[in-house]
VMD Tcl script that draws the C-alpha trace (Angstrom):
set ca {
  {11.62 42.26 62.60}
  {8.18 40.48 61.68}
  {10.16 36.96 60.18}
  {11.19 33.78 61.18}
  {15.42 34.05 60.70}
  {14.72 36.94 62.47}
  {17.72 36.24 65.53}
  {19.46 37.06 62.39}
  {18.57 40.37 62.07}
  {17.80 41.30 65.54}
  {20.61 42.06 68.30}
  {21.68 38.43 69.72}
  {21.90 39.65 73.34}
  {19.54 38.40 75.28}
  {20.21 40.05 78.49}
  {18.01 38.89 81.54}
  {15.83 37.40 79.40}
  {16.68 33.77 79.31}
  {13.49 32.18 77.65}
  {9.81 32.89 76.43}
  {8.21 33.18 80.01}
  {10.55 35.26 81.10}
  {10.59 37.08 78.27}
  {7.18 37.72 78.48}
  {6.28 37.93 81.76}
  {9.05 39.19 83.63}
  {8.61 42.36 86.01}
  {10.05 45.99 85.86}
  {9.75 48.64 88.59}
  {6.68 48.44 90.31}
  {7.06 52.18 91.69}
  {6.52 53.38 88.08}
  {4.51 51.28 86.44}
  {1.87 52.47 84.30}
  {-1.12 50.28 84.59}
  {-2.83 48.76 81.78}
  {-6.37 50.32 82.24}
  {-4.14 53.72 82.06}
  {-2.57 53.03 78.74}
  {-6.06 51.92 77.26}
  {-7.87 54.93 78.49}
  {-4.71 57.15 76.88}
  {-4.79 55.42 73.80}
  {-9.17 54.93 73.93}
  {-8.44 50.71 73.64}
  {-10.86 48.55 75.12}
  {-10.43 46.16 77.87}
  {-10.19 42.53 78.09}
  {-7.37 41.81 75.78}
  {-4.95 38.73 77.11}
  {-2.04 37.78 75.55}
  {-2.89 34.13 76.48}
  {-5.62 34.88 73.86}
  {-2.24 34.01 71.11}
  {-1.45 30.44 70.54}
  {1.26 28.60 69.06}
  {3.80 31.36 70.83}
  {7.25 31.39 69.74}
  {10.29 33.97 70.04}
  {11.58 35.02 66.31}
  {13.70 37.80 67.68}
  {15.09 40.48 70.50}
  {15.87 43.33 69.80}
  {17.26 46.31 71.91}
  {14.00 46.93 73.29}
  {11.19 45.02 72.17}
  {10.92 40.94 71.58}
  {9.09 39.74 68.04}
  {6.79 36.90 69.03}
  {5.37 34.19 66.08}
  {1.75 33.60 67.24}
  {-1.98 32.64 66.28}
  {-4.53 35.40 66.22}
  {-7.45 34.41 68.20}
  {-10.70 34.59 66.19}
  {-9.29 34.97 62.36}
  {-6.79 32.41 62.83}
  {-3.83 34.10 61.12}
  {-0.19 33.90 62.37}
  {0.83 37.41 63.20}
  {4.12 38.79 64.29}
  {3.59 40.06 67.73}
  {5.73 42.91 69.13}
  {6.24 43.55 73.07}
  {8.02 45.58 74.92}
  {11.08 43.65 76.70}
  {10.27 43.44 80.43}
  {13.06 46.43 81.57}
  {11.17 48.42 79.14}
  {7.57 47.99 79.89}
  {7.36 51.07 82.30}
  {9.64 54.27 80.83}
  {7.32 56.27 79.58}
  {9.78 57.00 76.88}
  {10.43 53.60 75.51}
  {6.66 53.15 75.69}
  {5.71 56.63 73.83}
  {8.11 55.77 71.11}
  {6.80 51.97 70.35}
  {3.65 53.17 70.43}
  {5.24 55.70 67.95}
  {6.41 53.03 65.72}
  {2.94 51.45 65.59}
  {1.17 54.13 64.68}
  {3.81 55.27 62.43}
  {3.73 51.97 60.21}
  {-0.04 51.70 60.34}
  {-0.55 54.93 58.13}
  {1.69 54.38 55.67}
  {0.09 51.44 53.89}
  {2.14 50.27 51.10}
  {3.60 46.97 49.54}
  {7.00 47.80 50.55}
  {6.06 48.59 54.22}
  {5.39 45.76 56.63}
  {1.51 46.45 57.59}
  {0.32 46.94 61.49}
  {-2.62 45.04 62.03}
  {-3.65 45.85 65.67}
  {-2.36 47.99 68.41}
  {-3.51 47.51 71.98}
  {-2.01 46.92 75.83}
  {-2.12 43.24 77.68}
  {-3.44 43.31 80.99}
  {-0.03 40.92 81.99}
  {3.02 42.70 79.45}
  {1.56 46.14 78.41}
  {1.64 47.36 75.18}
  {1.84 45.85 72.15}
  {1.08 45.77 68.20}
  {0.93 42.55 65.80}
  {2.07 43.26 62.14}
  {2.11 41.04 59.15}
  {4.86 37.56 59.83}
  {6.68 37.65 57.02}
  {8.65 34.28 56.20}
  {12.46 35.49 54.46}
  {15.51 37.06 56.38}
  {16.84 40.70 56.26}
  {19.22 41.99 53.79}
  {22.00 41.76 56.37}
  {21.94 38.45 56.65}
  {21.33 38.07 53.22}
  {24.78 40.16 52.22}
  {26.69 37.89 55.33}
  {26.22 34.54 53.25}
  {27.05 35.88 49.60}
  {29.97 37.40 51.55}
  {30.88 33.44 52.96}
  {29.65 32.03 49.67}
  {26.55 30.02 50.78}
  {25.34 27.17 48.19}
  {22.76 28.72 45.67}
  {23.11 32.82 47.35}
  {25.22 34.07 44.42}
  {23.13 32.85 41.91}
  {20.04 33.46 43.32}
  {20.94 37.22 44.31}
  {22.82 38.21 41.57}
  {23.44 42.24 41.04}
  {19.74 42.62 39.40}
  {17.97 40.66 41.82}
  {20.02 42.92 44.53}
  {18.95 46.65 42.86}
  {15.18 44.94 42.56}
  {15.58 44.92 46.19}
  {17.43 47.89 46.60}
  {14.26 49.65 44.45}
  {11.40 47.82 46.73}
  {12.90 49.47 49.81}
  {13.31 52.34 47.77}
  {9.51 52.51 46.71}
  {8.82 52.22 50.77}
  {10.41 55.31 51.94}
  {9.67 57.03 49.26}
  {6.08 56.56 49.83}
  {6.78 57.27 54.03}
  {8.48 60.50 52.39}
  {5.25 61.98 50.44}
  {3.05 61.00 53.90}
  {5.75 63.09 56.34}
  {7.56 60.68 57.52}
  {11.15 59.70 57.75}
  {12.58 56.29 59.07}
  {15.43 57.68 60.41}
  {17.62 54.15 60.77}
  {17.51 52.47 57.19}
  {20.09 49.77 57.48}
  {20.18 46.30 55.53}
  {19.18 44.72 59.15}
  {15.39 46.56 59.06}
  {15.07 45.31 54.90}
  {13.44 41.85 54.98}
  {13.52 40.06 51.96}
  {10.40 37.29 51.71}
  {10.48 34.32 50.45}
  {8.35 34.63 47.75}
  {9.70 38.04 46.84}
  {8.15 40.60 48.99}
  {10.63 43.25 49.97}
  {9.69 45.38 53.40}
  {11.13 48.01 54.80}
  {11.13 47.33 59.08}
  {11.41 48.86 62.13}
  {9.98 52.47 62.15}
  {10.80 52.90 65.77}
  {12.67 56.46 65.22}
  {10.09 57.51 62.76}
  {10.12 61.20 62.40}
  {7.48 63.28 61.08}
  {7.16 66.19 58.90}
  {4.78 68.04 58.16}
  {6.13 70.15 55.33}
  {6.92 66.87 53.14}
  {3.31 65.48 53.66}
  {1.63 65.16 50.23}
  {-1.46 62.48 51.67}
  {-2.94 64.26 54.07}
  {-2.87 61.94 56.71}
  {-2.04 64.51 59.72}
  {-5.47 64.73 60.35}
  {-5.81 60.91 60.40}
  {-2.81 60.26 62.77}
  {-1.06 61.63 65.63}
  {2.79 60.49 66.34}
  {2.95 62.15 69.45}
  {1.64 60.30 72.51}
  {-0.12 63.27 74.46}
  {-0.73 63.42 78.23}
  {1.42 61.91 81.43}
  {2.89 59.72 79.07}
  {5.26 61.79 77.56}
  {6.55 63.24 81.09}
  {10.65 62.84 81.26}
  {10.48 61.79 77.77}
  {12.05 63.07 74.64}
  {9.12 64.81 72.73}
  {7.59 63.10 69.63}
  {9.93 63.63 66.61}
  {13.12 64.11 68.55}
  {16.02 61.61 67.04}
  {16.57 59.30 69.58}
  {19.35 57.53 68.13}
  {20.36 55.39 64.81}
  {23.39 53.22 63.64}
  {26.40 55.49 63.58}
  {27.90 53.55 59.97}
  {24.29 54.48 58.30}
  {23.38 57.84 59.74}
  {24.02 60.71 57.36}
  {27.69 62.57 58.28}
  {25.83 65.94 59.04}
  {23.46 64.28 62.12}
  {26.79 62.86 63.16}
  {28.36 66.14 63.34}
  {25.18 67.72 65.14}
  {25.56 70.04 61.28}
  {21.82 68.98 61.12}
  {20.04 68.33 64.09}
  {16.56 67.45 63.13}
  {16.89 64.43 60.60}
  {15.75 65.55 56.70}
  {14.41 63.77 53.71}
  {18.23 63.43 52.96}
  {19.22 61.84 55.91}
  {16.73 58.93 54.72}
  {19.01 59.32 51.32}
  {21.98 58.63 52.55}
  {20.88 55.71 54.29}
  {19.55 54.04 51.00}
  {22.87 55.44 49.48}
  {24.94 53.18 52.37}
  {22.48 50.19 51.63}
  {23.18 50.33 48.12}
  {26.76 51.01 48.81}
  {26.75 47.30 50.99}
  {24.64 45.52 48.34}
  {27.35 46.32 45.56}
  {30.13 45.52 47.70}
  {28.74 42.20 50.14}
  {30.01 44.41 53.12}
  {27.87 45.14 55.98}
  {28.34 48.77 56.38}
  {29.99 51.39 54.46}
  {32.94 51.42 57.22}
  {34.37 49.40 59.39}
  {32.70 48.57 61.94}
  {34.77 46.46 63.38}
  {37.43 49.34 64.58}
  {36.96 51.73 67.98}
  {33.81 53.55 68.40}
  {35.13 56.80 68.13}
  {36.63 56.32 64.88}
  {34.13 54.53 63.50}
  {32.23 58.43 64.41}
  {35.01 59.80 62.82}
  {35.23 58.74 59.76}
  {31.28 58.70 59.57}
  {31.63 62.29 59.96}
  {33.59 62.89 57.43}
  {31.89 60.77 54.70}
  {35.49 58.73 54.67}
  {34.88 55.25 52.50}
  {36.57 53.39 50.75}
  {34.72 53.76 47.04}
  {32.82 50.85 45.80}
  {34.75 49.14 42.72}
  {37.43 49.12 45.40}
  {35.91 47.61 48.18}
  {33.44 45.20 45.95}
  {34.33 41.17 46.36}
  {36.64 40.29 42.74}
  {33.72 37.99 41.53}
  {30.78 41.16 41.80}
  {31.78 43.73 39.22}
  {30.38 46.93 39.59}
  {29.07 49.15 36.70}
  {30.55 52.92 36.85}
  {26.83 53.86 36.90}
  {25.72 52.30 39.30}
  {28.89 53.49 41.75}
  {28.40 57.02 40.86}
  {24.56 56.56 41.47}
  {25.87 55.05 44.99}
  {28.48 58.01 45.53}
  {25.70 60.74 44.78}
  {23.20 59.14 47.39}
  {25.87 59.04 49.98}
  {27.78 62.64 49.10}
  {29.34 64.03 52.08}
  {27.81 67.51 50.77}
  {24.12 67.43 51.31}
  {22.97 69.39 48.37}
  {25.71 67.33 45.68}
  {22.73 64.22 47.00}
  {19.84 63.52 45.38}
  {17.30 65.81 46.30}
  {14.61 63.35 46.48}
  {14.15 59.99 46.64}
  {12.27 59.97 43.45}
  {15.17 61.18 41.74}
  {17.58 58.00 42.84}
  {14.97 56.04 41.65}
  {15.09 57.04 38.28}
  {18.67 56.69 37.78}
  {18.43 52.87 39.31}
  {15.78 52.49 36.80}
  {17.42 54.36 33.62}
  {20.86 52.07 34.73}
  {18.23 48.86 34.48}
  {16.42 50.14 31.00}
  {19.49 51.20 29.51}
  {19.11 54.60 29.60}
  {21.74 57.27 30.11}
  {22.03 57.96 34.10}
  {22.08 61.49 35.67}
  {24.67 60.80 38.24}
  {27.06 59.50 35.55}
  {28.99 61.60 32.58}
  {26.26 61.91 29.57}
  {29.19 62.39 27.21}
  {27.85 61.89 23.48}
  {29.76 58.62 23.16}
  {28.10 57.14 26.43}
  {24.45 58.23 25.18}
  {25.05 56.65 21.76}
  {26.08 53.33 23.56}
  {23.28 53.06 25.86}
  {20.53 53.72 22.95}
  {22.13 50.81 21.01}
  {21.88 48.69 24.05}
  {18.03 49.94 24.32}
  {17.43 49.47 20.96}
  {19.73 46.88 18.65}
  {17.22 46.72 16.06}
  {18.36 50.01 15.47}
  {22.04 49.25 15.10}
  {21.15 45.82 13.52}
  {19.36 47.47 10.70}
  {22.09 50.23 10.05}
  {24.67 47.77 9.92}
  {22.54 45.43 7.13}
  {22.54 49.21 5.73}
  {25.98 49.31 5.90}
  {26.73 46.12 4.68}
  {24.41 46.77 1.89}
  {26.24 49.69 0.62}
  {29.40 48.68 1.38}
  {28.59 45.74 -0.78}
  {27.36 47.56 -3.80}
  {30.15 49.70 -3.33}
  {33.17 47.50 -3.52}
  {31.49 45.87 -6.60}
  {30.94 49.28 -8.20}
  {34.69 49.59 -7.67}
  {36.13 46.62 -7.96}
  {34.10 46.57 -11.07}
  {35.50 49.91 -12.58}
  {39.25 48.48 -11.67}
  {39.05 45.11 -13.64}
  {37.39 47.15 -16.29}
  {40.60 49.93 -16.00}
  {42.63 47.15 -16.15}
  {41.50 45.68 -19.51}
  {41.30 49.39 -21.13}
  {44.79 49.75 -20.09}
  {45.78 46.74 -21.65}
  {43.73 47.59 -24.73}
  {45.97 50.51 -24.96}
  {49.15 49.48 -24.31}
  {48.20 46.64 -26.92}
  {47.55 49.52 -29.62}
  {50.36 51.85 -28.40}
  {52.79 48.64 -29.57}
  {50.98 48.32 -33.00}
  {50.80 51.75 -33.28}
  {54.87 51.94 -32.75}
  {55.56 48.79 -34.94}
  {53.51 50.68 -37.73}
  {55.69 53.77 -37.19}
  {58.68 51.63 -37.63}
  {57.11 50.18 -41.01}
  {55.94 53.78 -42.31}
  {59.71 55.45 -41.89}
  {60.73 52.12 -43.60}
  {58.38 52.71 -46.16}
  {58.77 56.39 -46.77}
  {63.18 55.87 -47.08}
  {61.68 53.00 -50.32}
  {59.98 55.77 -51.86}
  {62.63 58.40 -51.61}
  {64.93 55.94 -53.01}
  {62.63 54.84 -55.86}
  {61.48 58.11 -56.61}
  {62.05 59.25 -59.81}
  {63.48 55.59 -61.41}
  {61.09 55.09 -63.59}
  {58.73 52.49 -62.21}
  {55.83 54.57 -61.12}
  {53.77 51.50 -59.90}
  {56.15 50.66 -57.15}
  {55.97 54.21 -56.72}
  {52.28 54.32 -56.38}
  {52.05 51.05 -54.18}
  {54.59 52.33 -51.81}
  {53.00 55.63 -51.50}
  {49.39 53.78 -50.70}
  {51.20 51.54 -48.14}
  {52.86 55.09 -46.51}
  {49.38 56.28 -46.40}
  {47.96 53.35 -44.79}
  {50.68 52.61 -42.31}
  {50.52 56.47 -41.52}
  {46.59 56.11 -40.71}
  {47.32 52.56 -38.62}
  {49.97 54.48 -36.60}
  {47.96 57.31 -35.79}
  {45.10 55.22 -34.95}
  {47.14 53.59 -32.80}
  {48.51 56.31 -31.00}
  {45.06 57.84 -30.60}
}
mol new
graphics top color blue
foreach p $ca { graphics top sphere $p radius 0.5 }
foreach p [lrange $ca 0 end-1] q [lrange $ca 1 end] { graphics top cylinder $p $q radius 0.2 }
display resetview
């Protein structure tokens, strides 16, 4: 909303406003108007403000009610993003309570990831207004449109980590809107701006809600969302939902289930802007089809699931879908409960540890510590190797050493059979020459029996 490329990410149609000066200074309904001097008395500005005071004017955006103006800040000599209200607008009290709403919404939640409202105050010549931080980038949206049409350099440059970095920055945002009471009610990849040099904001707090119960800061006492007095006559009290994007808004608003909007309506919507920066689509459905069934399947959380609707050159991780999934469960309490609690599962998917929304079976924890750690792995396998090593020597060793005992024994069975052979041989002489007189032979014969006997058992042994 506050960024050149913003025609981008604000609606296109112009309606009767055909160029800056009418833009600016065009007229509403006289009958009704609420004078300047009556809006700075309600909201205790002083006078004299001009919006001639802004140089260097120039439209970055419309949008359905309000017009985004690039423009010189008298006296510091900053460009600012200017908001007004679009001339139509400038006298319902309604569409007046609620920008002022927005303002004052965005000023109190000061963070990095929230575009920051430097002045609120009322022209004497176009009413109301507030400048914020001008932020040079583009919105998600568009951002998601050209990696869809495959602009030079996009795919590279956003590749999936770049895109959850994102994803977390607008993450961080609401969060921190979340522990201050207030809800943004229409998060959408059109109010994410992306800067050029990396800032990620989340835009557009015109439907803020607040609740007291989820404020953590203590900043009631510091701020007041509702616009008190004739201002709010015939318009929807403070807080009220006044509307949203039907293919973001969580199914149970849709079905009037839940009608004041929760911490996990905001959920859902992060869950549908993750679901379209995995996938390069703009919304979660089809928005392209009749209103009413665009409702309808809305309402009944009916998507097709990421892997399957994801372009063929952006895998998806299965964590990061069922992370998606959870965020955007049809079933309220199957979401996460908090923001908080998504973030940690983007950030244990990006530090490689095991992520809630996805099965923590054994095998799946064991894989993602030796992605956190392979040093670990590394080292076991060296240990591994190491043993394996020693071990096949050990036994490779004990075979070749088998082998030449069991030739060593077969070698000595054979003698000791040859000397078998030789001692039956021997013993059938000495039967034959026993007794004939020649008791050497005798006595050499016996010796050799003897000695061929001891060879053969040695053998044998």
């Amino acid at each position: 909303m506050a960024a050149s490329n913003a025609s981008e990410n604000l609606s296109s149609s112009y309606g009767d406003c055909d160029n800056e000066q009418t833009l600016i200074y065009g007229t509403g309904d006289d009958a009704n108007r609420i004078s300047p001097e009556e809006l700075r008395k309600l909201l205790d500005i002083p006078q004299g403000d001009c919006i001639q005071d802004y140089d260097d004017l120039s439209t970055i955006g419309i949008g359905g009610i309000g017009a985004v103006f690039s423009a010189r800040e008298p006296g510091l000599n900053r460009e600012v993003a200017l908001k007004i209200l679009r001339p139509q607008y400038r006298d319902q009290s309604e569409r007046i309570e609620s920008f002022i709403r927005e303002a004052r919404a965005t000023a109190q939640i000061d963070h990095p990831n929230i575009v920051p409202v430097h002045r609120l105050g009322v022209f004497d010549d176009v009413g109301v207004y507030f400048s914020m931080k001008r932020v040079e980038g583009e919105t998600l949206r568009a951002i998601l449109r050209k990696l869809e049409e495959n602009r030079a350099g996009y795919r590279r440059k956003y590749n999936l980590r770049r895109l959850i970095e994102i994803f977390m920055g607008a993450c961080n945002g609401v969060a921190f809107a979340h522990r201050h009471g207030i809800l943004h009610c229409d998060l959408k990849p059109g109010n994410v701006m992306v800067g050029d040099y990396g800032e990620v904001l989340v835009m557009d707090w015109g439907m803020a809600h607040y609740r007291p119960e989820l404020d953590q800061g203590g900043v009631r006492s510091k701020m007041d969302l509702e616009v008190d007095g004739p201002l709010c006559s015939g318009g929807k009290h403070s807080g009220e939902l006044l509307g949203g994007t039907p293919a973001f808004m969580a199914p149970e608003q849709l079905c009037g289930e839940e009608i004041q909007p929760t911490e996990l309506s905001d959920i859902y919507g992060l869950g549908a802007i993750l679901y379209t920066l995995l996938t390069w689509k703009s919304a979660p459905f089809d928005v392209n089809q009749e209103q009413q069934k665009l409702l309808e399947a809305a309402a009944r959380g009916q998507f097709i699931p990421p892997r399957k609707a994801a372009h063929r050159e952006q895998p998806i991780p299965l964590e990061l879908e069922a992370i998606c999934l959870k965020a955007m469960a049809r079933n309220r309490k199957k979401r996460y409960q908090h923001v908080g609690e998504l973030l940690a599962d983007v950030r244990n998917y990006l530090d490689g540890y095991p992520v809630a929304a996805y099965s923590p079976t054994p095998l799946y924890r064991l894989t993602k510590l030796i992605r956190r750690h392979p040093l670990i792995p590394s080292t076991l396998m060296a240990a591994v190797l190491t043993w394996g090593g020693y071990y096949a020597f050990t036994v490779i060793s004990n075979i070749s050493q088998s082998t030449s005992l069991i030739n060593l024994a077969e070698y000595n069975y054979g003698q000791a059979r040859e000397y078998n052979v030789m001692a039956l041989r021997t013993a059938r002489l000495l039967r034959e020459k026993a007794g004939g007189g020649d008791a050497d032979r005798e006595r050499y014969l016996l010796t050799e029996l003897i000695r061929q006997i001891a060879e053969m058992e040695n053998g044998y042994n």
